[in-house]
N, C-alpha and C positions, 0 to 999 in steps of 0.2 A: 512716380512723379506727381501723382493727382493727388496724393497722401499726405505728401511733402506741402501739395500747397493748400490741403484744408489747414494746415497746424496756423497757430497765431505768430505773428512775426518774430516774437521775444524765442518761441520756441525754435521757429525755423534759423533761426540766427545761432540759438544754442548748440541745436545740431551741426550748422556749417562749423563753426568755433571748434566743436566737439571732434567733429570729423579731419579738422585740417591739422591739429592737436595729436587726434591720434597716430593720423599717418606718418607725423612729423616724429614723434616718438618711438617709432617701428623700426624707423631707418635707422634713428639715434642710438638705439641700442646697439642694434645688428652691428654699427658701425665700431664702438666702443668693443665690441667683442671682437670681429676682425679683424682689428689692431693688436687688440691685448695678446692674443692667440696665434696672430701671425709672426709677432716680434719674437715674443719667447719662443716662438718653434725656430727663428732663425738666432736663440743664445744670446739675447737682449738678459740684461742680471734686473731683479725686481724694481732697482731705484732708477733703470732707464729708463722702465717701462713706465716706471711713474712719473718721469720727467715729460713725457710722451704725451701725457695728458696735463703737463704744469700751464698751457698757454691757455688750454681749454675752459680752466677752472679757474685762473685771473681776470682773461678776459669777459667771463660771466659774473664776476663781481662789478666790474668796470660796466657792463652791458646792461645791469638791471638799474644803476639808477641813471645811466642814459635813455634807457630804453624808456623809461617810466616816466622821462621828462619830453622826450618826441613822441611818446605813446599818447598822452596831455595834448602837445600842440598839432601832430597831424593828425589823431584817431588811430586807434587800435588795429583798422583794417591794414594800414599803410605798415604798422611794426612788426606784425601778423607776415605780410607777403613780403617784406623784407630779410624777415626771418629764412621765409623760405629760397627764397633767392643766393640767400648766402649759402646756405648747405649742401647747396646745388655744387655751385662754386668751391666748397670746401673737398667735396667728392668729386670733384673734375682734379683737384690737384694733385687727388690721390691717383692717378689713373697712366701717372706715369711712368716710363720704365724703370724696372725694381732698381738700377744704378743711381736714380737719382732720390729715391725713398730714403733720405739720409735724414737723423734724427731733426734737426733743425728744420729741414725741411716739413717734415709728418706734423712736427711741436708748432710750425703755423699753421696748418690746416686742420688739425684741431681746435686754434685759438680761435679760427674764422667758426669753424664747428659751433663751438663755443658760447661764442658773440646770437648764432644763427639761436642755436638752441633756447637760451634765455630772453632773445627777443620771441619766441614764441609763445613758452610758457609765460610769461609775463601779460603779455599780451590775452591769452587764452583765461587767465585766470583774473584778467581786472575787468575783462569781457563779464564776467557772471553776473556781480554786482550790481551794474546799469541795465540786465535783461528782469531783471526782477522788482516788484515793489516795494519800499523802504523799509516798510514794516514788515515783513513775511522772513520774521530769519530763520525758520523753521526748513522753507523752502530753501531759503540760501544754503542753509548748510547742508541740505541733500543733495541739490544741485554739486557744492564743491565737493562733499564726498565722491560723487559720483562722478564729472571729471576728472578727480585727482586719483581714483583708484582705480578707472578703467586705463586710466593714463599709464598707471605703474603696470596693471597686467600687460598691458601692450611694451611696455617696455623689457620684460621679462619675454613674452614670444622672440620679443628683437634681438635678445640674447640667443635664444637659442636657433634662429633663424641665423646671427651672425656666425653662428657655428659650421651652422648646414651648409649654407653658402659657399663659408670659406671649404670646406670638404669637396663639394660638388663643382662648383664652377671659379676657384682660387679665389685669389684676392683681387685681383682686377676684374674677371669676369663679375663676382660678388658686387662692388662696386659700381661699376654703370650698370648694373642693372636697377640699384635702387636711387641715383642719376636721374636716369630718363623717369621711375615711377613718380619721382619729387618735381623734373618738370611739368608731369601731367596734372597733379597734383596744384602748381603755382598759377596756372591756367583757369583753372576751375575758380579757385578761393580769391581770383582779382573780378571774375565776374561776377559772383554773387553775394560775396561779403558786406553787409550793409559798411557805406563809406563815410558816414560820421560818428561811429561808435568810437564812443570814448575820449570824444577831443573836448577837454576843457571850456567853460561857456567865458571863462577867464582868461587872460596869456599867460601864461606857465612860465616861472621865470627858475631859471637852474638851482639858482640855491632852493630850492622849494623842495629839493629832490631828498634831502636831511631831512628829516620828521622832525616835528615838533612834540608829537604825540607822546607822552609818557608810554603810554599804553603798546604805542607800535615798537617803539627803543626796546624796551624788555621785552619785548615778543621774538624782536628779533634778534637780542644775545643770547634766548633760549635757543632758536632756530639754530644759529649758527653754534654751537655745542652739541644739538641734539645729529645734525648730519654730520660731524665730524665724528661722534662717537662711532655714527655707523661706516662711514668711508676710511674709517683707520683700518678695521678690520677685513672691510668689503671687499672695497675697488681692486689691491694687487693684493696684499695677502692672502687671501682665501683659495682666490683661482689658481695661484701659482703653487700654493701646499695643495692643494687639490691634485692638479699636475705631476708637481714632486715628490711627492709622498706619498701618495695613495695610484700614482702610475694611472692618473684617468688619463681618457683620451681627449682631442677638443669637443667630438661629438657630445661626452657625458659631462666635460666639464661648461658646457656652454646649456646643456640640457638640464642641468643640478640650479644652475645660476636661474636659467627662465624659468623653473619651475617656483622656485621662492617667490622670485620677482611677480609671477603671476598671483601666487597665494597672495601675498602681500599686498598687490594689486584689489585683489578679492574683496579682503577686511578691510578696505581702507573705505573702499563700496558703500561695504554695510556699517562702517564706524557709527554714523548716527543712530541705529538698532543696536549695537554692543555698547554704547556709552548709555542708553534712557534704558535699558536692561539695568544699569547701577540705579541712576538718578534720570527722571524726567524732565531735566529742566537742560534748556538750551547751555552747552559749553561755554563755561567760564575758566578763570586763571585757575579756580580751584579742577575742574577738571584735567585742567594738563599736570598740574602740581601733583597728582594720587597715583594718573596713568605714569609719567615721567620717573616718581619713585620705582613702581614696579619694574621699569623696564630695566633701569639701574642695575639689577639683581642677577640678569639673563648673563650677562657676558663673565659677570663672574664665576658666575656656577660652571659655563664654560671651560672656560679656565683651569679652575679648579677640577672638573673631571680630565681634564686633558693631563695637569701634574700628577693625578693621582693612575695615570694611565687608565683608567674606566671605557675600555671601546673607543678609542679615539674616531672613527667614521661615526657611530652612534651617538657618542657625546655632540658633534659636531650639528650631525644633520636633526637631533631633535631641538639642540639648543639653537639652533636656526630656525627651526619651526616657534618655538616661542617665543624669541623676536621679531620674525616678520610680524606674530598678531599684535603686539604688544607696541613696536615700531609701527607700523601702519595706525594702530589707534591713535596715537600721540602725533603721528604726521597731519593725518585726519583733520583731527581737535584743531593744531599750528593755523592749518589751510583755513578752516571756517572763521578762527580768530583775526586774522587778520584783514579776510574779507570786511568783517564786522567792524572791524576798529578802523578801517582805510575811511577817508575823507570820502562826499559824496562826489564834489566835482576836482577833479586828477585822481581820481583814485588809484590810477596808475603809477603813481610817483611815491603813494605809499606804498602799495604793495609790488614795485620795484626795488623800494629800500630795503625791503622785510627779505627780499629774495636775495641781493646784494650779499646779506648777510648771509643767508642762506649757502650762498656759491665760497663767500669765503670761509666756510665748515666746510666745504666739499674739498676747498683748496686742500685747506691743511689736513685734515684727514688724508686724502689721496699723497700728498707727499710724506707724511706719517708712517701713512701705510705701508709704502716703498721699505724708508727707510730704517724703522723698527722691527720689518720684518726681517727682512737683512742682516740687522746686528743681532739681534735675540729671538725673530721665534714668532709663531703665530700667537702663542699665550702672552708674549709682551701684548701685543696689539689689542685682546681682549681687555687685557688690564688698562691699557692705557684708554681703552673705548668706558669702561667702569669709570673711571676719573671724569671724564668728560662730561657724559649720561649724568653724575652727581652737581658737576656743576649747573646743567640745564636746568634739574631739578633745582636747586638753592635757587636760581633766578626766577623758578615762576612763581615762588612766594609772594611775589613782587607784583604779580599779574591782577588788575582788577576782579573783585567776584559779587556775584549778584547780588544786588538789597534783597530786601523783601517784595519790594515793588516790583525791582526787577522778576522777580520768577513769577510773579503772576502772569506779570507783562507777557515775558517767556512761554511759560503753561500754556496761555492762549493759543500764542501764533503753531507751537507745535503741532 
């Protein structure tokens, strides 16, 4: 505690942000894997599974540019412990006897999940911007690496901790225990959250919540391409061929999942030392444009090892390994971008939009992912995740790239 309070405010603030982010992310995972893992063990088919999750991924499109417009006029702290609040709420619903766990039922307490989720991340991530000084994007973009990639490793443990859980203590036990962790948790973050971060010095009026920004629109029709590429294939395809076709258990399939999710996690960390390993100059459109080509490439090759029968587990799990890095660099580069390109005062309402978008690739993917696995096959999914990957690319042609002034500029603050 004496540690905590030599650091300067901007940092202890970072930290809390950092800390209520992660925790909040722990649970999210864990939870998403509990579900996935406890349906299909009770003969839920892939497109239920993925309906399961349809309310969760609407209402997060719906939640980031609300969020981003109450984030504006109460401060970030308020959308922040709101977030947490509801999640709370979303795992008390789940808590009831297995008779009443009927799909409609779980399909809202995922939405509210949902809702909870995206008010934090939002909130966490328009937090960076206002801790730092205007000029310093060098910092900013370490800063965002660095929430955004310890965020994903912790989202990966969540995976494999939702596994364990469900193993050791079922689905209910699993459940209030990470309940009560989130109340303890909402306690904490209402008393020491600084409580005007992030309110508007202007009144935030709702239309405001559309970008004007050329710059943010095309950030954010990449965004939404680039997590749809990856949730086609991700979210129910993968685990459930995992499952039925390779006979893992949930222990390994929930263990396989959080071990990516942490790599992933990892490189997302260090993206700003594997991006100035190319070029030293602060990420521009032209950086996402070169990474987004490459990444294009993974799910094919995938694919195509899998028709040509080549080790289908091998093919699988290396072609996984060189998307997490390749996807994390590219999430990376999105997260610092848009930091960058958000307004100074609501910043929040940009980088609501930009996530909006975000949540709606995660939609469609996730019900993609259901349903083309379904009808054709894990190698549909790939393909169809190659399509998408291509469109992200085409659109960041589009994305502003540095002068010459600019990279000086740049150079410096590095």
């Amino acid at each position: 505690m004496q540690f905590f309070s030599t650091l300067s405010p901007s940092v202890r603030q970072y930290l809390l942000v950092t800390g209520n982010y992660w925790s909040f992310t722990l649970t999210d995972g864990a939870l998403r894997m509990l579900v996935l893992l406890h349906f299909h063990s009770l003969g839920y088919s892939p497109i239920e599974i993925a309906f399961l999750f349809l309310f969760y991924e609407i209402f997060g499109v719906v939640t980031n540019l609300v969020g981003g417009w109450l984030g504006a006029r109460l401060g970030l702290n308020r959308t922040m412990n709101f977030g947490l609040t509801l999640q709370v709420c979303a795992l008390a619903m789940l808590l009831v006897p297995s008779s009443y766990l009927s799909v409609p039922w779980v399909m809202a307490a995922q939405g509210i999940s949902g809702i909870a989720k995206d008010l934090n991340k939002m909130s966490a991530k328009s937090s960076i911007k206002l801790l730092l000084p205007r000029d310093a994007q060098g910092a900013l973009y370490r800063w965002v690496a660095l929430l955004t990639g310890s965020k994903n490793a912790l989202k990966g443990v969540g995976f494999f901790l939702g596994g364990a859980l469900l193993a050791l203590l079922g689905f209910r036990g699993a459940i209030l225990l990470m309940a009560i962790a989130l109340a303890v948790l909402l306690l904490l973050s209402g008393q020491f959250l600084r409580t005007n971060l992030g309110k508007a010095k202007t009144k935030a009026r709702f239309r405001d919540v559309f970008s004007n920004s050329r710059s943010v629109n095309i950030l954010a029709s990449a965004r939404l391409f680039l997590f749809a590429s990856r949730d086609v294939w991700f979210v129910i395809a993968l685990p459930v061929f995992l499952a039925s076709q390779f006979n893992w258990s949930h222990w390994q399939v929930g263990a396989f999942l959080a071990s990516w999710i942490i790599g992933y996690g990892a490189v997302q960390a260090f993206s700003p030392k594997i991006t100035a390993s190319f070029s030293p100059k602060i990420p521009d459109g032209r950086t996402a444009l070169l990474w987004g080509g490459g990444l294009t490439l993974i799910p094919a090759l995938i694919a195509l090892a899998l028709y040509a029968g080549f080790h289908p587990q091998l093919s699988i799990l290396l072609g996984l390994m060189a998307f997490a890095v390749l996807f994390a660099v590219n999430s990376s580069v999105h997260s610092y971008l848009i930091v960058a390109y958000a307004r100074d005062d609501g910043v929040s309402m940009d980088v609501g939009f930009y996530y909006m978008a975000n949540a709606l690739g995660r939609l469609a993917g996730t019900l993609l992912s259901g349903w083309v696995f379904q009808v054709a096959g894990l190698q549909a999914c790939l393909l169809v995740s190659t399509g998408l990957l291509l469109l992200a690319t085409l659109i960041s042609l589009a994305l502003p790239k540095h002068t010459k002034r600019d990279n000086s500029i740049v150079n410096a603050l590095a």
